[in-house]
N, C-alpha and C positions, 0 to 999 in steps of 0.2 A: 205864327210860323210853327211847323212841326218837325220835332228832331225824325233822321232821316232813317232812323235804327230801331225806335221802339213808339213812335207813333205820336209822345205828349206834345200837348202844343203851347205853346208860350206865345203873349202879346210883345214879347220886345226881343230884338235878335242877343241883345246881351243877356238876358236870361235864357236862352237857347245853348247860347254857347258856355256858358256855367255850367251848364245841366248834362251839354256833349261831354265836359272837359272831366268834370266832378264823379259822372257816371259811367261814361265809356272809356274811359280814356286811365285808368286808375292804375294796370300793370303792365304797362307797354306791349299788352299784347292788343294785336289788330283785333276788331268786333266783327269785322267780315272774315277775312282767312283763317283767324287761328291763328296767325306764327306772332313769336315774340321778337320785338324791335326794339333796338336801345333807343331807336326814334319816331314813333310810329310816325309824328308828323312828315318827314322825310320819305314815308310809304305812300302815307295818301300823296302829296305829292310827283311822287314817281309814275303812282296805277293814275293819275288822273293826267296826267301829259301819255302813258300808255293805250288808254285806251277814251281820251277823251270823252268821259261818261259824266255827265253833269251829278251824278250820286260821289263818285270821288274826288269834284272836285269842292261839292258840298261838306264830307267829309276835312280835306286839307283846309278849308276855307274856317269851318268851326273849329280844327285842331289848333290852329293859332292862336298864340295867346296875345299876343298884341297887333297893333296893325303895321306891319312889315311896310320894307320901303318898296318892295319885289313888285316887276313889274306886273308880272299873273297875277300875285293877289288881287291887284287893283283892276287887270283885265277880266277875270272870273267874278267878281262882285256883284256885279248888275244880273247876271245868270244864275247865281247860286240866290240871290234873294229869290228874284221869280220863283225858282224853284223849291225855294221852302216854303213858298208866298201857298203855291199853288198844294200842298200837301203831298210833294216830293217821297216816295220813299225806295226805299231798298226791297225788293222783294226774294223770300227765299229759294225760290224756283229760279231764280238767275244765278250763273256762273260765276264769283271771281274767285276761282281759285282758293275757297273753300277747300278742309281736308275732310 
């Protein structure tokens, strides 16, 4: 699986998500927009019911730290693997509201 931000790949989705949480995830600011959130998971979240982009909702899916009882987590699951499965990324030529 490869993280969807900076490319490494990891053989097990929990070391993926160590690696989202450890590395991107360290001052509450987003790694896509730029702006500071007291929760970013609550962003990814948001942009990924906003604009249904399987990268945000790969993003919400590795921000979690445990596995929620929410019914999206469990609905998103099967599509966010595929997607890291397949070497998912973010590219910087696309829009989210980047400043």
């Amino acid at each position: 699986m490869m993280c969807p931000l900076c490319g490494k790949e990891y053989d097990s989705l929990s070391g993926l998500k160590v690696h989202f949480r450890t590395v991107h995830l360290t001052n509450g600011t987003c790694p896509v927009c730029g702006k500071h959130f007291r929760n970013v998971t609550k962003h990814f979240y948001r942009k990924a019911l906003e604009t249904n982009s399987a990268f945000f909702k790969a993003l919400y899916f590795l921000a979690k730290e445990r596995r929620p009882r929410c019914a999206y987590y469990r609905e998103i699951r099967g599509e966010v693997i595929a997607f890291l499965s397949n070497g998912g990324r973010w590219f910087e030529d696309q829009d989210f509201g980047r400043v």
